[in-house]
KOLPA-954062 format. One line per field, with one value per residue: residue in one letter; y, x, z of N, C-alpha, C in turn. Coordinates in Angstrom, 1 decimal, padded with zeros to 4 digits, always signed. Example, Ala and Ser with C-alpha at 12.3 -4.5 7.8 and 13.67 -1.06 7.14 Angstrom:
BEGIN
res = c(A|S)
n_y = c(-005.7|-002.2)
n_x = c(+013.2|+012.8)
n_z = c(+007.8|+007.1)
ca_y = c(-004.5|-001.1)
ca_x = c(+012.3|+013.7)
ca_z = c(+007.8|+007.1)
c_y = c(-003.3|+000.0)
c_x = c(+013.2|+012.9)
c_z = c(+007.8|+007.9)
! end
This chain:
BEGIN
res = c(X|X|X|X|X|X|X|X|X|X|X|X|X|X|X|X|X|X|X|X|X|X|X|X|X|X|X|X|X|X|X|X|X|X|X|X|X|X|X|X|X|X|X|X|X|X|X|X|X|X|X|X|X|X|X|X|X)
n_y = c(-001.2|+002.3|+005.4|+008.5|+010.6|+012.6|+013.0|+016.4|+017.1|+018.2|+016.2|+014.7|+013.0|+011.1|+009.8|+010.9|+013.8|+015.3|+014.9|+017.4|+018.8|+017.3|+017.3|+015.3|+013.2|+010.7|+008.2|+004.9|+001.8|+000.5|+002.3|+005.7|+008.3|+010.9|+014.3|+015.6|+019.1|+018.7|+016.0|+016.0|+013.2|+010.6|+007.2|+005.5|+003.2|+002.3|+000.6|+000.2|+002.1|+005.2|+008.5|+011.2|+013.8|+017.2|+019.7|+021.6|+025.4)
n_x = c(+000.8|+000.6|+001.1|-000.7|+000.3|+002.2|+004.4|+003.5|+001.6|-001.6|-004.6|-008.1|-010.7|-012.6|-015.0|-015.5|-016.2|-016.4|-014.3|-012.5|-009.6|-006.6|-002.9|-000.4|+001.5|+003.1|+003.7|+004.1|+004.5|+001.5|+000.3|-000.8|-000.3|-002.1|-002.9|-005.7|-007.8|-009.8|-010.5|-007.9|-004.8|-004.5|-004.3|-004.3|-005.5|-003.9|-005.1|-007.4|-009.2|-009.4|-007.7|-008.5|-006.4|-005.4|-005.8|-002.9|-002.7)
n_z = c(+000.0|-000.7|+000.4|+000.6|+001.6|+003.8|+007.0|+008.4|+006.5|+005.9|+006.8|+006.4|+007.8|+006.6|+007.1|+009.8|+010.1|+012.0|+013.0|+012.7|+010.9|+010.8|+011.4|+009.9|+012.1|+012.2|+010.3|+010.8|+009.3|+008.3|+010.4|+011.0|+012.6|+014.0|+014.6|+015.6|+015.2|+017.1|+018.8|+019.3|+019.1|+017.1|+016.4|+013.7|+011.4|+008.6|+006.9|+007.4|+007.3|+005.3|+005.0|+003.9|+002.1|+002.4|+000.0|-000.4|+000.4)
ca_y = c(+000.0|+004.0|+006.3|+009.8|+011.5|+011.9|+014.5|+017.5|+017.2|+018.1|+015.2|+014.9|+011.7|+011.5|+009.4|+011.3|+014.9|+016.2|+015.2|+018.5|+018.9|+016.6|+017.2|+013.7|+013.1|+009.9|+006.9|+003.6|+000.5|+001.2|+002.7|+006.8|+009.0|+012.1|+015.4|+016.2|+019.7|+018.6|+015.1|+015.0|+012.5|+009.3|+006.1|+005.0|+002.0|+003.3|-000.8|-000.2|+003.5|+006.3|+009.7|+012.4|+014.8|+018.4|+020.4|+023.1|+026.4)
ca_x = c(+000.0|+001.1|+000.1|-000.5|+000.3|+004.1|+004.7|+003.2|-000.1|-002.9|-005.8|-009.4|-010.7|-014.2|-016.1|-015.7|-015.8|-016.5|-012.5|-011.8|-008.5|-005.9|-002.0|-000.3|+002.9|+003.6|+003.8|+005.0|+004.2|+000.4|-000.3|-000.8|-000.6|-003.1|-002.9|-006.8|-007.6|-010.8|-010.2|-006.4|-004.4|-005.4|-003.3|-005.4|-004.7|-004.2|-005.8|-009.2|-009.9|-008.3|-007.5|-008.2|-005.4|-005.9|-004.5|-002.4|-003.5)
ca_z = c(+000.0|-000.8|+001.4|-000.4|+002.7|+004.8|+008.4|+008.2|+005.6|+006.8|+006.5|+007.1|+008.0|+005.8|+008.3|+011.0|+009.8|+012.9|+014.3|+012.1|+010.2|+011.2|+011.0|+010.6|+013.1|+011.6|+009.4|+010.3|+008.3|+008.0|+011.6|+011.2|+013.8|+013.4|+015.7|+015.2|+016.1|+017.9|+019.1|+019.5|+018.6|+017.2|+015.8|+012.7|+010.6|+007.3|+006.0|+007.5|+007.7|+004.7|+005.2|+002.5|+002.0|+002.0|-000.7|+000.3|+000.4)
c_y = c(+001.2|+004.2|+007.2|+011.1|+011.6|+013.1|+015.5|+017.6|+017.4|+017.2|+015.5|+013.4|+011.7|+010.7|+010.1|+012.8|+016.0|+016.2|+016.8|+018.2|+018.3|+017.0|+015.7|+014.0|+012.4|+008.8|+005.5|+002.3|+001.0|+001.8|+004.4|+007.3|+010.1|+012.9|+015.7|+017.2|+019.6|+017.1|+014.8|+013.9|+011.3|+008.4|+005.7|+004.0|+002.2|+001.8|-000.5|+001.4|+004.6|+007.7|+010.7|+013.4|+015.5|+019.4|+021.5|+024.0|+027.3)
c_x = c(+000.9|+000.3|+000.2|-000.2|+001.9|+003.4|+004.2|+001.8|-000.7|-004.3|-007.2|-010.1|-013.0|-015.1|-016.3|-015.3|-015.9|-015.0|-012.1|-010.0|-007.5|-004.2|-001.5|+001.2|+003.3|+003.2|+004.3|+004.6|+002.6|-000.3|+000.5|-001.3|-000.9|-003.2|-004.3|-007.3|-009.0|-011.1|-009.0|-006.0|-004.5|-004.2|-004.5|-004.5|-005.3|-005.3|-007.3|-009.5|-008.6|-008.4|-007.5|-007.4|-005.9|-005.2|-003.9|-002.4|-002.4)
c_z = c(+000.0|-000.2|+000.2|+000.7|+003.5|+006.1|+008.0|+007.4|+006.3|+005.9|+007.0|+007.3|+007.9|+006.5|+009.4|+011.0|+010.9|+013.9|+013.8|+011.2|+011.2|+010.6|+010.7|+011.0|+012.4|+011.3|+009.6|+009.8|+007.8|+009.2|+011.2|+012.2|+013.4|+014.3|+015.0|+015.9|+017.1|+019.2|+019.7|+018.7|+018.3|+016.3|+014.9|+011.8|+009.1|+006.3|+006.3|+007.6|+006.4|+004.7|+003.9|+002.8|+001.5|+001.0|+000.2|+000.0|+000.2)
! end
């Protein structure tokens, strides 16, 4: 699997549009870590759940 995302992007996570805009920390194998600014930080498993990247502005 590619991610389309590295450190720093900012993601949105389309199920749960109410976590708000998410930075991501980090990547390792398929476990993303996501600073969300309404929820905090969350470990998401990029196999069962995908993050839309935001363009940049």
């Amino acid at each position: 699997m590619i991610l389309d995302y590295e450190p720093g992007d900012k993601v949105i996570n389309p199920s749960n549009k109410e976590w708000g805009i998410g930075q991501v920390q980090s990547i390792i194998k398929e476990k993303v870590t996501v600073n969300f600014e309404n929820v905090g930080k969350k470990v998401i498993n990029s196999n069962n759940l995908e993050l839309k990247k935001l363009n940049k502005q």
